[in-house]
N, C-alpha and C positions, 0 to 999 in steps of 0.2 A: 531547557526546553520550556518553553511558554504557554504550551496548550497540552489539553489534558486529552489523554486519549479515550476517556469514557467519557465525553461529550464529544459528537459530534461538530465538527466545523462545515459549515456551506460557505465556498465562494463561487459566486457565479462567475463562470467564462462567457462572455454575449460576443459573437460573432459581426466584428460591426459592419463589414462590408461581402458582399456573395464574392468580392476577390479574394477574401480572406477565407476562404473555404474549399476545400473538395468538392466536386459535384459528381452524381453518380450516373451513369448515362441515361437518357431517356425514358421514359416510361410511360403511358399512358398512350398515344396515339404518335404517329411519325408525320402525322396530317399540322401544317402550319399553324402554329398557337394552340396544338389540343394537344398536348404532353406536359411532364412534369420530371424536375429533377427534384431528385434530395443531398441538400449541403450540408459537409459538416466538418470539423474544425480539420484543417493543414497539419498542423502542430500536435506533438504528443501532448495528450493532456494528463499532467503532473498531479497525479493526490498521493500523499502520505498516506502509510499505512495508519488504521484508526479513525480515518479520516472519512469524510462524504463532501463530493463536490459537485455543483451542474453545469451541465453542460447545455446548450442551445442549439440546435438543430432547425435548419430551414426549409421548408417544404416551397420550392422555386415551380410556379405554374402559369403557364404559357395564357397568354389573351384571352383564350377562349376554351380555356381547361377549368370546367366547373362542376370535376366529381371530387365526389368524397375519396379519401386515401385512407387506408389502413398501413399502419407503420408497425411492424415488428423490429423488435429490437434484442440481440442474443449480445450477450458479454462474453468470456472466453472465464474457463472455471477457472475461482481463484478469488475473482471481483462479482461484485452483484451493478445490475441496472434498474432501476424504476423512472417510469413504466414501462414492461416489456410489449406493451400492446398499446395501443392509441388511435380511436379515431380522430382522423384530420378532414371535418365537412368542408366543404366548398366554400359555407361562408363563415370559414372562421382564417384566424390571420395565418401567416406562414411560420411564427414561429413554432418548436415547440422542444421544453425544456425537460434533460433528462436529468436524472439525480445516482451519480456513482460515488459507488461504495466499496472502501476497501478494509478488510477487518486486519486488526493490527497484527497477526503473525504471518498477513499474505506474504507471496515471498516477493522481491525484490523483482523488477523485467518491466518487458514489455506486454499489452494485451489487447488483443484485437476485441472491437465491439462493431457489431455487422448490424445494419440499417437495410431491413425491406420493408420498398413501398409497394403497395395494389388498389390501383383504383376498382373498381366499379365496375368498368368497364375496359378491356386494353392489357397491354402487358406491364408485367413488375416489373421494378428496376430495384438495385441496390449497389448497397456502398459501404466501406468501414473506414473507420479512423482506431489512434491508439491510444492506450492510458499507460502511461507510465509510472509504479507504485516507486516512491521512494522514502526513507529514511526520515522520521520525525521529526527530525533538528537539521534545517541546512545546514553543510558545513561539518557535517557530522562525520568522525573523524575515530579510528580504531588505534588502542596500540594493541603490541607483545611484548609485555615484558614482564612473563610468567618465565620460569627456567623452565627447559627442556622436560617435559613428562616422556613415558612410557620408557625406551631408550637411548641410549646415549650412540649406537650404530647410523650413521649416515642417511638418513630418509625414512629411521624408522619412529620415530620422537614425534611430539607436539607440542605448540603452547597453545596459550588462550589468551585473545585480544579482549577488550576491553575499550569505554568511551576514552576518550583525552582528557575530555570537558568535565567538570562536574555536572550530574543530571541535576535539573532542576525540577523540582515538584513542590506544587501548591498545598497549604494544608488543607486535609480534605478530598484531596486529587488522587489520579495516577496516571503513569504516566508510564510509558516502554522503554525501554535498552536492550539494544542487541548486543550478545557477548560473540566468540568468533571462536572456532575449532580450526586450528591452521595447521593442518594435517602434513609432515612430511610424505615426499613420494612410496617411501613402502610400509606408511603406518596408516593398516587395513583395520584397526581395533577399534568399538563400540568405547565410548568414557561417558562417563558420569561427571554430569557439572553440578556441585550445590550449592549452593548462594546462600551465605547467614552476614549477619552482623558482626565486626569486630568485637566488640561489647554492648552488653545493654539491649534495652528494648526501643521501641517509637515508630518504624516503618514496618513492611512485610512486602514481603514478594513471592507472586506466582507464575513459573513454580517455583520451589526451592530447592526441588532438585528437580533431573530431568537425563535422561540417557541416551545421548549422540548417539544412535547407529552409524557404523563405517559407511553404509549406504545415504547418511544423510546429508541434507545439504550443513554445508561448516555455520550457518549463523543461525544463531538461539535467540526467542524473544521472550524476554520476559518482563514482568509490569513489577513497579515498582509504586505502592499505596502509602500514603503519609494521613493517620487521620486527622479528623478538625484538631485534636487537642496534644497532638505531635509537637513537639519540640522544637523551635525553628532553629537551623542549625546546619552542619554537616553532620554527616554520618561515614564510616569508612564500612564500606562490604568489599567481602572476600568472598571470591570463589577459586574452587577445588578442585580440578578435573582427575579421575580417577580412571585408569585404562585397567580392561580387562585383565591385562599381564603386564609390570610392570612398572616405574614408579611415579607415584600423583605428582602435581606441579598447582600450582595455585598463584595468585595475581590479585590485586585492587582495582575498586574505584569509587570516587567518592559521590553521595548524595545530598542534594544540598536544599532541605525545606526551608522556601519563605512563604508569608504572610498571603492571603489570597488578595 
């Protein structure tokens, strides 16, 4: 993985054409040239957890539509938006850019972010598009090949997946990996994951330990810290899954610090 998840990353997404947008119906006045639409992206818009990205929104105003617009703007819980509020006067341009934010244990989906406009004068209009939060590393990729924990009966056992890839972290960085609770159909038990090192010291990870409730969802995030003066190298960690009742199982994966 190439980018660190305690620094934020911006890419702007610019909507180059009003074809390439949603528009949300009418607003402002139904009288010829004095309404207003608000555009905004077709397309799921893709940020990694950890990550922060903009977005551009187009405030679309008819010939003779010369109010100011207020735009509220609400994200769906989980992800953040800035700014949630914004005046758009009459004479300023149509764009206007948001900034979304996903914090690295958000969970995995899809998530609505709802766009109200009100002029002045006239009626509101509105509209949403999606953000789609995914996984640090395209390509990002799990196994299993922990043994069977808890029990050996038919749906009642577990393992724990793990990356493919070696993680890569910078020294100095950190960086996330999600581990994975792959729950047989009748295993309802709460496990305990803890994450050390094979040997030795040089990384750390939070947390180190952590306790799947049976009610939880199966993927764990945890960050993985290499400091400035870390060892460039691989590392092998091991983690442990530990069920209520039953017997633990444990798995690898390896970390791999290079040079910043």
């Amino acid at each position: 993985m190439k980018k660190a998840i305690a620094i934020t990353i911006v890419l702007t997404l610019v909507l180059a054409a009003v074809s390439n947008g949603t528009d949300s119906p009418k607003g402002g006045s139904v009288g010829k040239g004095e309404g207003f639409r608000i555009d905004v992206p077709t397309f799921d818009v893709k940020v990694k957890q950890g990550e922060t990205q903009s977005v551009t929104i187009k405030l679309q105003r008819g010939e003779s539509f010369k109010q100011d617009v207020t735009l509220q703007i609400e994200a769906a819980e989980g992800i953040s938006v800035e700014p949630t509020k914004v005046l758009v006067k009459a004479s300023d341009g149509p764009d206007v850019a948001l900034t979304i934010t996903v914090p690295t244990d958000a969970a995995f989906g899809k998530y609505k972010v709802s766009v109200k406009g009100t002029p002045t004068t006239g009626e509101p209009t509105s509209v949403e598009f999606k953000v789609k939060v995914e996984a640090p590393e395209a390509g990002y990729t799990m196994k299993s090949d922990s043994d069977k924990g808890g029990s050996t009966l038919k749906g009642e056992g577990f393992k724990i997946a793990v990356p493919t890839f070696d993680t890569k972290v910078k020294q100095g960085e950190t960086q996330s990996v999600t581990i994975s609770i792959e729950r047989g159909e009748s295993f309802k038990q709460d496990v305990t994951l803890e994450i050390k090192l094979f040997k030795g010291e040089g990384i750390t990870f939070e947390p180190a330990k952590v306790v799947v409730k049976a009610s939880d969802k199966p993927d764990v995030q945890i960050t993985v810290t290499a400091p400035k003066d870390a060892a460039v190298g691989e590392y092998k960690v091991y983690v442990t899954g530990t069920p209520t009742t039953g017997e633990a199982t444990s798995t690898e994966f390896n970390v791999k610090v290079v040079a910043p």
